[in-house]
C-alpha positions in Angstrom: 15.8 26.8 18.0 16.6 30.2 19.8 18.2 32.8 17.9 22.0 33.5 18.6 21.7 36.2 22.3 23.0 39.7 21.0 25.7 41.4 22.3 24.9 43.9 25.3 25.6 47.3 24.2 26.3 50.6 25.6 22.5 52.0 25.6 21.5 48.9 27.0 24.2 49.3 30.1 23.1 53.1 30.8 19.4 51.5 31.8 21.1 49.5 34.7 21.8 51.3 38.2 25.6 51.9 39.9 25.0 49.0 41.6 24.0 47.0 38.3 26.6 48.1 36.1 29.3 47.0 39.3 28.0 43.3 39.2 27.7 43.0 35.5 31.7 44.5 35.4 32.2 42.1 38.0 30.7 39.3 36.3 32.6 40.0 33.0 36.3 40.7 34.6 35.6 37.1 36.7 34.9 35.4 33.4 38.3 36.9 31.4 40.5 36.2 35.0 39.4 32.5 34.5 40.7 32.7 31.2 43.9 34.3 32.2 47.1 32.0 32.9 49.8 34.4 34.6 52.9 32.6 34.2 55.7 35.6 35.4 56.3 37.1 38.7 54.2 40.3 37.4 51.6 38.7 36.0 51.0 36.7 39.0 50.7 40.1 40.9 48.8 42.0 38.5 46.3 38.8 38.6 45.9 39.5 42.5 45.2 43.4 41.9 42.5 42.3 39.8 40.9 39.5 41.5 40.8 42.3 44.9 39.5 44.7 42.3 36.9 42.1 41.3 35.9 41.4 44.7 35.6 45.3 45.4 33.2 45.4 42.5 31.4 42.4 44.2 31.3 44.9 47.5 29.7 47.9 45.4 27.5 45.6 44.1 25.8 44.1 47.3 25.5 48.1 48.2 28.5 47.2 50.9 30.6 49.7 49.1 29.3 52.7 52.0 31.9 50.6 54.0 34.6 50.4 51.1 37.6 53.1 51.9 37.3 55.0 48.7 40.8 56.1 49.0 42.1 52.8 49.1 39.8 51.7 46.3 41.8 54.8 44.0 44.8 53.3 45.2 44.0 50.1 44.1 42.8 51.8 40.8 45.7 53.0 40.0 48.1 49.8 40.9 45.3 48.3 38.8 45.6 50.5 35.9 49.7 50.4 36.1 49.7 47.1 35.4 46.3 46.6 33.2 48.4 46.0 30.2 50.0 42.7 31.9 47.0 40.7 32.4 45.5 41.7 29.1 43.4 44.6 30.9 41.4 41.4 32.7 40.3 44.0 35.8 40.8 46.7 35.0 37.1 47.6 34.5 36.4 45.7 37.9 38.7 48.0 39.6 37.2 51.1 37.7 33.1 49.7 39.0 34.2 49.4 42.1 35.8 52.6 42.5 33.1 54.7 40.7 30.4 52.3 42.6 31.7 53.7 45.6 32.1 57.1 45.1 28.3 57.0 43.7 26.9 55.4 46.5 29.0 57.5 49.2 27.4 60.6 47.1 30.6 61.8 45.1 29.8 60.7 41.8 28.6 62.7 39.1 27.5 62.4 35.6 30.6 62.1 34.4 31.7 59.4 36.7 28.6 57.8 35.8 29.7 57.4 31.8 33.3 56.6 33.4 31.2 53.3 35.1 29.0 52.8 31.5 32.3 52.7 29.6 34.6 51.0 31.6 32.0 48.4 31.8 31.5 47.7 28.4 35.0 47.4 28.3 34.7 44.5 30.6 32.8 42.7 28.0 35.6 43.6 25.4 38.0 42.5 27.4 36.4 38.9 28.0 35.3 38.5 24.1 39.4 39.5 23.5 40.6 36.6 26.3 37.8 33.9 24.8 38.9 34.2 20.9 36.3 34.0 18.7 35.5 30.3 18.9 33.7 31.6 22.0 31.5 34.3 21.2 28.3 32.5 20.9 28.9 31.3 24.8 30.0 34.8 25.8 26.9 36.8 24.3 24.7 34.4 25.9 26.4 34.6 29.0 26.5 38.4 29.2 22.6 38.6 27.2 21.5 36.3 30.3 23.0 38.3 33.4 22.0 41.3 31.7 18.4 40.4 31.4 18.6 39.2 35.0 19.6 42.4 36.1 16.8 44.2 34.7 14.5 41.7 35.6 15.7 42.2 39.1 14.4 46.2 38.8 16.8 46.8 41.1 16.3 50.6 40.6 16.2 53.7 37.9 19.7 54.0 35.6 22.0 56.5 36.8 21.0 55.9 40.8 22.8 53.5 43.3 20.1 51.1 43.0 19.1 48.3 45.2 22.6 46.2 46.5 23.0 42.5 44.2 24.9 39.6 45.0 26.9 39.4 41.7 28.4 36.3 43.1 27.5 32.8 41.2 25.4 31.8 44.6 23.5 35.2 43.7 20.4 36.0 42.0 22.4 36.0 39.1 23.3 32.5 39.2 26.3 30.5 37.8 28.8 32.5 36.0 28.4 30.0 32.9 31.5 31.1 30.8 
């Protein structure tokens, strides 16, 4: 019998590339929208800023994100983050990957934007580990512990660089999203 996965922590997401940490966000803020139920006019919208913000994230990911208007993805950032609080902060880490993916890969990222990406990432995870309740934890860390370890079998580059595009999508490398 396998041990339990481990959760993916923060020193483990600073050795994946822009492009990494977008998918893995992705991946994450896809797995707490499933879990989400919007039942109120406001919910329902917030739920549609976050799945564009998730499929922004998808777009960094694949390296389209050259082609991503940056300053429509900070507009969607901050409709995101006005409204993170009504869907349980489901995307807002998707809409914070794609908006740092893009400005990395078009060249205006720095380190700080690069911690901003690492943080908001892991904040994904907390987010989806919040949505799942604890009867789900076991699912989640293998979930997360499996897409993780794809991505860095996938070398896709060193941490801290744009890295080679992934297609974050379950048809991907990474494969099903599981939970």
């Amino acid at each position: 019998m396998n041990p339990p996965a481990l959760p993916v922590g923060l020193n483990e997401l600073g050795s994946l590339t822009t492009r990494g940490l977008a998918a893995f966000a992705a991946r994450a803020a896809r797995r707490a929208m499933e879990l989400y139920r919007p039942s109120t006019d406001d919910e329902r919208t917030a739920a549609e800023y976050f799945l564009n913000a998730i499929d922004y994230a998808d777009s960094a990911a694949r390296g389209d994100a050259s082609e991503l208007p940056v300053a429509l993805l900070d507009q969607l950032f901050s409709l995101a983050d006005q409204v993170a609080a009504t869907a349980g902060y489901a995307g807002f880490a998707a809409a914070h990957a794609a908006r740092v993916g893009a400005r990395s890969i078009a060249g205006a990222a720095d380190q700080t934007a690069q911690l901003e990406l690492i943080a908001s990432t892991f904040g994904a995870t907390r987010v989806l580990y919040t949505a799942s309740g604890d009867a789900l934890e076991t699912v989640i860390n293998t979930a997360l512990r499996t897409d993780f370890d794809a991505l860095i079998r996938l070398d896709l580059g060193p941490a801290a660089t744009p890295g080679q595009g992934v297609d974050p999508s379950p048809n991907g490398p990474l494969g099903p999203l599981g939970r």
